[in-house]
C-alpha positions as CSV (number, residue, x, y, z in Angstrom):
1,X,119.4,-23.6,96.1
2,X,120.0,-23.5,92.4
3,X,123.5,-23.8,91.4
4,X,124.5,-20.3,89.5
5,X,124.3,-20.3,85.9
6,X,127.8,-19.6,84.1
7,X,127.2,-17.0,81.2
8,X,128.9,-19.5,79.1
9,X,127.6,-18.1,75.7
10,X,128.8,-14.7,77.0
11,X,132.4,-15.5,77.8
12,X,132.4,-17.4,74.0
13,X,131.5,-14.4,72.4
14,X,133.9,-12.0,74.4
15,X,136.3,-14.6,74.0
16,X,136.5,-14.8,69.8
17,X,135.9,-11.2,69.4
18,X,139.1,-11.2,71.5
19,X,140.7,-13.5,69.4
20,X,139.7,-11.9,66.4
21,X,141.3,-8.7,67.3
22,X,144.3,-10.0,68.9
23,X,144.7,-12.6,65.1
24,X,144.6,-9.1,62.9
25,X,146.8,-7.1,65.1
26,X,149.7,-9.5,64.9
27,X,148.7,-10.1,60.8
28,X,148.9,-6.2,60.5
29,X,152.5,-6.2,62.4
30,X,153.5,-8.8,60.3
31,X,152.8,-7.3,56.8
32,X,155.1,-4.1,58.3
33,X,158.1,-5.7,60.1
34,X,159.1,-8.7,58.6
35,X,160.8,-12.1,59.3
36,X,162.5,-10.8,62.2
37,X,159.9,-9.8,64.6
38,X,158.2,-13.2,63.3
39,X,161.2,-15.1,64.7
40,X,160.8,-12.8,68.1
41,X,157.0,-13.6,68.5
42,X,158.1,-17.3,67.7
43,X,160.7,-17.4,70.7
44,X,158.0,-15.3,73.0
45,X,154.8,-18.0,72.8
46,X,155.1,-20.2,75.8
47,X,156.2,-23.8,75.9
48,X,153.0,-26.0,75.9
49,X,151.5,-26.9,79.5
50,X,151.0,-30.3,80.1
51,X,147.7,-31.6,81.8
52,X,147.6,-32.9,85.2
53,X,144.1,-34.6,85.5
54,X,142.6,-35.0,89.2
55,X,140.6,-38.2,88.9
56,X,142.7,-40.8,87.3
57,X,141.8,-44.9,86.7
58,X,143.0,-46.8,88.9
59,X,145.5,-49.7,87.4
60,X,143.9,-53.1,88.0
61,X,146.9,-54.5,88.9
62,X,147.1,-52.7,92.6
63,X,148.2,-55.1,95.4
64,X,144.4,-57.3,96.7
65,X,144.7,-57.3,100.5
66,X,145.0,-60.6,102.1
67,X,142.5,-62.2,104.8
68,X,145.5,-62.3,107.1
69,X,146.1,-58.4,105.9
70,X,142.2,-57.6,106.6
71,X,141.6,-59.4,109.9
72,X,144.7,-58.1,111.6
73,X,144.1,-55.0,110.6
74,X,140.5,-54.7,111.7
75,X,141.4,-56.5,115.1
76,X,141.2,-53.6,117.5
77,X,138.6,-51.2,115.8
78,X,135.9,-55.1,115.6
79,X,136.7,-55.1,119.7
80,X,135.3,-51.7,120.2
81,X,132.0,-53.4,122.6
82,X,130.0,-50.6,121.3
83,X,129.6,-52.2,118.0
84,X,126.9,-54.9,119.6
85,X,126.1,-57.4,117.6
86,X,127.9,-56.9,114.2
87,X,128.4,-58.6,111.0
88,X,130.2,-57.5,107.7
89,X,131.7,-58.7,104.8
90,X,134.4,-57.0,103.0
91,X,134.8,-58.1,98.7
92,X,137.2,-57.0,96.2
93,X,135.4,-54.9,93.7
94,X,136.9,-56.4,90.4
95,X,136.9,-59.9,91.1
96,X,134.0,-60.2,93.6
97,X,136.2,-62.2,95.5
98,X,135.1,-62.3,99.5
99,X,138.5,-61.2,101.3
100,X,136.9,-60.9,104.9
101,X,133.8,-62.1,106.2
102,X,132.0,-62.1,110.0
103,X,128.4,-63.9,110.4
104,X,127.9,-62.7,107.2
105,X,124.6,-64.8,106.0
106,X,123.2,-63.7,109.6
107,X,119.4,-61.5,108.9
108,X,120.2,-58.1,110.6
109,X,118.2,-55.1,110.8
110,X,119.5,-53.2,108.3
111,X,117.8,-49.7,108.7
112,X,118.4,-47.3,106.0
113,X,121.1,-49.1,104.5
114,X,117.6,-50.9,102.9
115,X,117.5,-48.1,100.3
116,X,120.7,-49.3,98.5
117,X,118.2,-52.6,97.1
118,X,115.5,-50.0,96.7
119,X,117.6,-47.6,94.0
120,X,118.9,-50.9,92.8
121,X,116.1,-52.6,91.6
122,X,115.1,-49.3,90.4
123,X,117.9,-48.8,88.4
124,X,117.1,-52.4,86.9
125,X,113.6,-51.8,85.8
126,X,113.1,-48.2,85.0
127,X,114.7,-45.9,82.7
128,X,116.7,-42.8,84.3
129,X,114.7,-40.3,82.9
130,X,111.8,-41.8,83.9
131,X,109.1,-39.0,86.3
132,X,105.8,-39.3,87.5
133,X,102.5,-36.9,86.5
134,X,100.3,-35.4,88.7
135,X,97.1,-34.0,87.3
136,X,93.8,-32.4,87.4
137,X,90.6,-33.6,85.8
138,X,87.1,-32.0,85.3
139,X,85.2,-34.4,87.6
140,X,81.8,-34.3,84.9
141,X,81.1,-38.3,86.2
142,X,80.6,-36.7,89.8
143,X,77.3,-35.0,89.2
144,X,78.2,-31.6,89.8
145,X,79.5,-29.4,87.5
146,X,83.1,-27.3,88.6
147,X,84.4,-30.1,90.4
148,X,88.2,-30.8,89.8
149,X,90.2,-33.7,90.9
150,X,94.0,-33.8,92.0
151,X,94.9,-37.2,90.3
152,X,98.0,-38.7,92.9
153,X,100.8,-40.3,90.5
154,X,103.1,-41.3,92.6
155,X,105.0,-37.6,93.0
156,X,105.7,-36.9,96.9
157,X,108.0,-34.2,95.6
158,X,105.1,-31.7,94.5
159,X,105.6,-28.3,95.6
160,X,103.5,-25.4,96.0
161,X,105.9,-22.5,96.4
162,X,106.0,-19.9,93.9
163,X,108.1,-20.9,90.7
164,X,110.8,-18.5,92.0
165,X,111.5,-20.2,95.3
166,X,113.3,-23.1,96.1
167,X,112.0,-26.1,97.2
168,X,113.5,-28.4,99.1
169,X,113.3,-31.1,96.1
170,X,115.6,-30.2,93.6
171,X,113.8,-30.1,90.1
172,X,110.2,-30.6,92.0
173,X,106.9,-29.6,89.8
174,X,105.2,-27.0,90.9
175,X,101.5,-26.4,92.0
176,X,101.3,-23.4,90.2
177,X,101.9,-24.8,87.0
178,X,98.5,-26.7,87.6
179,X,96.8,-23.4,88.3
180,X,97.8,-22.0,85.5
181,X,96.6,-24.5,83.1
182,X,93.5,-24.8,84.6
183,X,93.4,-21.3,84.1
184,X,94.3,-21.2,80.4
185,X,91.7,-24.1,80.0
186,X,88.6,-21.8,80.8
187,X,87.3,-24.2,83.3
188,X,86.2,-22.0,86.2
189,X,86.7,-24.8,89.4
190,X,84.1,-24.7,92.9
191,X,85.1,-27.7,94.2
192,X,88.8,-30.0,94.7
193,X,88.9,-33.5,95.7
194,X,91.7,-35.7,96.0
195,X,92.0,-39.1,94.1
196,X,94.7,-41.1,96.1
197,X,93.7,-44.7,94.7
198,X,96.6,-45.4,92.9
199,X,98.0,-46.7,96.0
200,X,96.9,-49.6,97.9
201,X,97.3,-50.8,101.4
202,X,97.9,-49.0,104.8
203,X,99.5,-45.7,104.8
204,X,102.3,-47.1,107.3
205,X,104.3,-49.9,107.1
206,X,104.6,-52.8,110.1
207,X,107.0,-51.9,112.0
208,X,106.7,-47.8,111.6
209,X,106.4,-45.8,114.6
210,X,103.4,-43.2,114.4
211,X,105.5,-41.0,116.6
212,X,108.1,-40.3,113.5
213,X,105.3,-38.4,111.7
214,X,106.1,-35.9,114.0
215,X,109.7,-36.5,114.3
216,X,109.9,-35.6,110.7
217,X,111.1,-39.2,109.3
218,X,108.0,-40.4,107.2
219,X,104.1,-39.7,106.5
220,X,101.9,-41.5,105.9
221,X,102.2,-42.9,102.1
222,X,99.8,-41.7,99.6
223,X,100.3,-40.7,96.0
224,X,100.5,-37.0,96.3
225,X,102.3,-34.9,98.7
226,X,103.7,-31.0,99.1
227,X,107.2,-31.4,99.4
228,X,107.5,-35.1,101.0
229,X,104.5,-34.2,103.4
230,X,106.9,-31.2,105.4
231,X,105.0,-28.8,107.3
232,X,107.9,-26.6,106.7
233,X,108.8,-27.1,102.9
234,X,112.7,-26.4,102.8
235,X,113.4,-28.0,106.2
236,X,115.1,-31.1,106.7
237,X,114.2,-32.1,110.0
238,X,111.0,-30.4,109.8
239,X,107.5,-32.7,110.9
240,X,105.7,-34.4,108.5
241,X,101.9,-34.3,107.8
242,X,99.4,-37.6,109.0
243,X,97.1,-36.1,106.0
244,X,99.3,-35.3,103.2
245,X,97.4,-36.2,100.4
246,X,94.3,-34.1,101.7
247,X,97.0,-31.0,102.1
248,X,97.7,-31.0,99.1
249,X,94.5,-30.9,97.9
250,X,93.9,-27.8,99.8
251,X,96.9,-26.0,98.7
252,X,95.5,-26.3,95.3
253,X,91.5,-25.2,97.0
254,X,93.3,-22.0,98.0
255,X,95.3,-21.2,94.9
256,X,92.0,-21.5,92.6
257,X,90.1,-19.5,95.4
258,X,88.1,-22.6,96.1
259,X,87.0,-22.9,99.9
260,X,90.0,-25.7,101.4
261,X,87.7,-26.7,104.2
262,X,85.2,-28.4,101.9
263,X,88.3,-30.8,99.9
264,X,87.5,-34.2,100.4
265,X,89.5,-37.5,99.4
266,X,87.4,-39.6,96.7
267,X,87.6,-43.5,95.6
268,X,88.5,-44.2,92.1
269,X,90.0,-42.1,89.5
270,X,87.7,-39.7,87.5
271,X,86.8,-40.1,84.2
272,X,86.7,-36.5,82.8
273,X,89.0,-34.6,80.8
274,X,92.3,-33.8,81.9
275,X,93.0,-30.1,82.7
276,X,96.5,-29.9,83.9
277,X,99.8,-32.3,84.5
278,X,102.9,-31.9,85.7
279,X,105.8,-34.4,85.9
280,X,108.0,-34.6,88.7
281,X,112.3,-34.8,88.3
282,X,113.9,-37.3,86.5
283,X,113.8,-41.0,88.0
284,X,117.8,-40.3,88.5
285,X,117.7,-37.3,90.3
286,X,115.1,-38.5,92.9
287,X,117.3,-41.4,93.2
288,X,119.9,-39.2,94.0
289,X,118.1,-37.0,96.7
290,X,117.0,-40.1,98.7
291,X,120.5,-42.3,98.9
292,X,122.0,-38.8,100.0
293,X,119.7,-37.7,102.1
294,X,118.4,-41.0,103.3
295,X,114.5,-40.0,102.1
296,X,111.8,-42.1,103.7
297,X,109.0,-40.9,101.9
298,X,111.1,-41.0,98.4
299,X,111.9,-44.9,98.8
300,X,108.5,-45.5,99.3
301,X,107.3,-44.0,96.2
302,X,109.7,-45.4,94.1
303,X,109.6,-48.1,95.6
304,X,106.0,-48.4,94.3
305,X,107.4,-47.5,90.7
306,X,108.8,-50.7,90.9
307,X,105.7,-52.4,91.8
308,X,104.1,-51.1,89.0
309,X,106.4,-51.8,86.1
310,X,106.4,-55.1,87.9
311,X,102.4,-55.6,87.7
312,X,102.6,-55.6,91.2
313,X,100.1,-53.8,94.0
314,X,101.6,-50.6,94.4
315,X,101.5,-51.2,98.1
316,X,104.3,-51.7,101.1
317,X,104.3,-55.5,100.2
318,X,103.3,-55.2,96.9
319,X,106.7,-52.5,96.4
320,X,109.3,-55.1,99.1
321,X,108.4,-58.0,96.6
322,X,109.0,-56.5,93.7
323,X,112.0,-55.0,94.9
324,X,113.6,-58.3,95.7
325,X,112.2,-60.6,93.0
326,X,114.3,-58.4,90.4
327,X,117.6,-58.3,92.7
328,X,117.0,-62.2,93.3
329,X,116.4,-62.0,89.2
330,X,119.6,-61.0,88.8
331,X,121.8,-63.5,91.2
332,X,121.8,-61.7,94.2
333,X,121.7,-64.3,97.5
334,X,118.3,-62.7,99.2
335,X,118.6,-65.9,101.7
336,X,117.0,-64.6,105.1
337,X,116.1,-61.3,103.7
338,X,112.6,-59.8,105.6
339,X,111.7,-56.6,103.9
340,X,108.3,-54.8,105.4
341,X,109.2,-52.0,103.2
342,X,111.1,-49.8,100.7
343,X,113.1,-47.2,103.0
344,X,114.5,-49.3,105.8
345,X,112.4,-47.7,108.8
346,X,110.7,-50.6,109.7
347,X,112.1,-52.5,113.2
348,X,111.0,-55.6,111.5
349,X,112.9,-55.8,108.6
350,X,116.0,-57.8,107.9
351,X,118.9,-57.9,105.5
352,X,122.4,-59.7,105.3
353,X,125.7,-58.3,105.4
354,X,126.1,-60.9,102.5
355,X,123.3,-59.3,100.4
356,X,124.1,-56.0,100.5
357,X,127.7,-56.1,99.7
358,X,126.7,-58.5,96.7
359,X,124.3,-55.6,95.7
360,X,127.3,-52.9,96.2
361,X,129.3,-55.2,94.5
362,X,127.1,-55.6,91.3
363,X,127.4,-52.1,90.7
364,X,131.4,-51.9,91.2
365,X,132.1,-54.8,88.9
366,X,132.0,-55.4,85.2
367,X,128.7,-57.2,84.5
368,X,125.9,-54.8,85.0
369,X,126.6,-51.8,83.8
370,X,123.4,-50.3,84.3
371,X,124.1,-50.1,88.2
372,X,127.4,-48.2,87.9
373,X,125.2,-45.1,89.0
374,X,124.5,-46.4,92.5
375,X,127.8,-45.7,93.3
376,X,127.3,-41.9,92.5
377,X,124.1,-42.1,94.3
378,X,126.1,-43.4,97.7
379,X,127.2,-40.3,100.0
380,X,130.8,-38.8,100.6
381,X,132.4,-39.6,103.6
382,X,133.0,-36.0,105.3
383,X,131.3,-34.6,102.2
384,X,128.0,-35.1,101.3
385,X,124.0,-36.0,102.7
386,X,124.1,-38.2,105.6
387,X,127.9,-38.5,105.7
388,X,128.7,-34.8,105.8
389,X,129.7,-34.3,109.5
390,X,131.3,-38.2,109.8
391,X,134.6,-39.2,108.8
392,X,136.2,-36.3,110.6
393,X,137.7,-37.9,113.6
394,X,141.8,-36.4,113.6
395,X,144.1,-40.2,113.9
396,X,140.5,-42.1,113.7
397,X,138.7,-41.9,110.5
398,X,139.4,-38.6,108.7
399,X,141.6,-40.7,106.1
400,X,138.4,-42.5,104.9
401,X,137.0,-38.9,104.4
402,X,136.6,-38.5,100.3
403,X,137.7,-42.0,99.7
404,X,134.6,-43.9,101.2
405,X,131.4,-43.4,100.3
406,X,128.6,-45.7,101.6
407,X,124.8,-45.4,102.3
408,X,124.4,-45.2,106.4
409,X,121.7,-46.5,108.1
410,X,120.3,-45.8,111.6
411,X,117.9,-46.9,114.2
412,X,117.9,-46.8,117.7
413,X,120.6,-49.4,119.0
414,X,121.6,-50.0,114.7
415,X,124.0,-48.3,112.9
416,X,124.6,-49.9,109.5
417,X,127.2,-49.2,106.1
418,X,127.0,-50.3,103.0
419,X,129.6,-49.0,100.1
420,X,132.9,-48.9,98.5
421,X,136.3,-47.8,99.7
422,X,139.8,-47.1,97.6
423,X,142.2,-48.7,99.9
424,X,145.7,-47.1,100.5
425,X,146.9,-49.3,97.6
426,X,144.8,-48.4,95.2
427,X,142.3,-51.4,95.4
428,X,138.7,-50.9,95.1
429,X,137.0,-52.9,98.1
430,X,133.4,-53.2,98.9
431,X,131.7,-53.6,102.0
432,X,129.0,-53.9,104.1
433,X,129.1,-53.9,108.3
434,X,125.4,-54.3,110.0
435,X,125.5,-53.0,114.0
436,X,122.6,-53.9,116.1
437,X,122.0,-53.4,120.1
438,X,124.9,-50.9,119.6
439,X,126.5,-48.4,122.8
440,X,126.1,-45.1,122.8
441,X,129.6,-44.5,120.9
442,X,128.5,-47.1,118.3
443,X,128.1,-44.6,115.1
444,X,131.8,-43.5,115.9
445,X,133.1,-47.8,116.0
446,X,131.2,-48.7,113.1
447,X,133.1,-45.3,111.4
448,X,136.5,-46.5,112.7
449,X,136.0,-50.0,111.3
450,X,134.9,-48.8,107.9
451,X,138.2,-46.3,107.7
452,X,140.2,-48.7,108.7
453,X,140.1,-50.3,105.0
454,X,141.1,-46.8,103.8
455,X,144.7,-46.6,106.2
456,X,145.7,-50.2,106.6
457,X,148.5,-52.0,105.1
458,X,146.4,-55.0,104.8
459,X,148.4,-56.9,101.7
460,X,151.0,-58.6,104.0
């Protein structure tokens, strides 16, 4: 799935030899004809076209809905009983200003929607272009002689398909990179352990169901995976691993012709020299796959990046703490907050409609700068990742669809939003609406209410 590469240097060079050409046939005419063909080649140029840019600013002056505006307009889609037990709050981008607000400081469970404080705080602490290494070491402390270590970093996005197939990780290091340094290093491998002691803690959160290994949401949480622990690399829905770390271990077994069924995981990082690294994608673009595609398994590592520039344990609790100390750090009301982990998955977690549109709205307004790009990171409404097939609904919601973009978030019974909205005025609005013990329908009202600040007249 990589994007075609424009010949650009080609069309350049086509381009001026062109131009060249095109320059010294009309110098040669002029040397032979004189001022009057110079006057007709004058009146025959075009008159100069005048840009019409697609994405404009918006004026800051645009009309700020009213309460009154908001809560009449949001009357019938907020009676839809299929939205359970909901709470939202709705802000003006620019000023912060609250302009609507229901049971907003009530703890929810927030699902998914979780990952918005996740790439937050990362975006806070570490630097864009920030990756993680994975490597091998020569294992000489172990005794034996030809024993290599895969060294976990932190990168679940590992992959090890050939360098010319896609992964489903865009920008993912490859396994074979590994091989081939350990190749070029002259060290002639008979045995592969696994090193996954950078992490600490359980492998699954409280509050994780063991059945989603299979359903393809999570795996269990160690500091190397093959393609997020799929069984299937390039699938999305495809069931994860319960031994991901030891897989990929034996992925790299088979590709130094080193007998997989003897790979074993070890305690405690080697202390031999290193034989091979590879980093994973930049901090930004993992960001980026997990808000779109709503990645378990990426929160949790990142997540733990966190935890680590925070000298915390790189661990589920270890990762949640750090995660809201530096939102908390930085103003944001945490009040009531419950977070078990880094992706949302956990049934125990709990969140505020409050806190997450105060996060949203952070990155919207003028004082922190450095979490503009969250609001890139949040999907399209009919467009992109998880909100690719919503938004579509004829006389419903179809007029949010690529003017909302919000990270979704469900569970059984939840369905959650949190994002940012142009309204039909031109205002920039923020908001964030929490469903729990939803109906059947409930995905569909929770859409409704969120495109309803997209098509309402709600400045009277």
């Amino acid at each position: 799935m990589h994007p075609k590469r424009w010949r650009r240097s080609t069309h350049l060079a086509v381009g001026a030899a062109v131009l060249v050409a095109v320059v010294a046939l009309v110098a040669a005419s002029l040397l032979f004809v004189g001022d009057r063909q110079t006057d007709a080649l004058a009146a025959a140029r075009p008159a100069p076209v005048a840009a019409s840019p697609g994405v404009v600013p918006l004026a800051e002056d645009a009309e700020i809905p009213t309460e009154v505006g908001m809560s009449v307009a949001l009357a019938k889609p907020l009676a839809d009983p299929n939205l359970g037990i909901l709470t939202g709050r709705i802000s003006d981008a620019l000023t912060g200003e609250p302009l609507w607000q229901q049971a907003d400081d009530l703890p929810m469970q927030p699902a998914s929607t979780n990952k918005v404080l996740t790439a937050a705080a990362a975006l806070l602490t570490l630097e864009r272009d920030a990756t993680v290494t994975t490597k091998v070491v020569a294992a000489t402390d172990r005794g034996s002689r030809g024993v290599v270590v895969l060294v976990g970093g932190g990168d679940t996005t590992l992959s090890a398909a050939p360098a010319d197939q896609d992964t489903w990780y865009k920008g993912a290091a490859r396994m074979s990179d590994l091989v081939s340094q350990i190749r070029e290093s002259g060290y002639t491998p008979t045995a592969v352990q696994v090193d996954t002691s950078l992490y600490s803690g359980p492998g699954l959160a409280p509050g994780w169901d063991p059945a989603d290994i299979d359903g393809g949401d999570i795996a269990p949480i160690e500091p190397v995976m093959l393609d997020g622990g799929r069984t299937q690399p390039t699938t999305f829905d495809s069931r994860r691993s319960p031994t991901p770390a030891l897989d990929a271990g034996r992925a790299l077994a088979v590709a130094l012709g080193v007998d997989p069924a003897t790979v074993t995981i070890v305690p405690g990082p080697p202390t031999g020299p290193e034989l091979a690294s590879v980093d994973s994608a930049p901090l930004i673009e993992r960001l980026r796959q997990m808000m779109v595609n709503s990645d378990n398994v990426m929160a949790e590592s990142i997540g733990r990046e966190v935890a680590a520039a925070s000298q915390r344990p790189l661990s589920f609790a270890g990762a949640a703490g750090a995660v809201s100390t530096r939102l908390a750090g930085e103003g944001i009301d945490l009040t009531g907050a419950k977070l078990l982990d880094s992706s949302g998955l956990s049934v125990d977690n709990r969140l505020t409609a409050l806190t997450l549109d105060e996060v949203v709205g952070e990155a919207a307004g003028p004082d922190h700068r450095e979490l503009r790009p969250l609001l890139d990171l949040l999907p399209v409404a009919g467009g992109s990742g998880t909100l690719s097939e919503r938004f579509l609904q004829a006389g419903t919601t179809r007029p949010a669809a690529g003017w909302l973009r919000a990270k979704t978030g469900s569970l059984t019974g939840t369905n959650a939003l949190a994002g940012i909205v142009t309204d039909r005025s031109g205002r920039v609005l923020t908001f964030s609406f929490l469903s729990n013990d939803a109906g059947p329908t409930g995905r569909l009202a929770i859409d409704a209410l969120a495109a309803t600040l997209r098509s309402c007249g709600c400045v009277r």
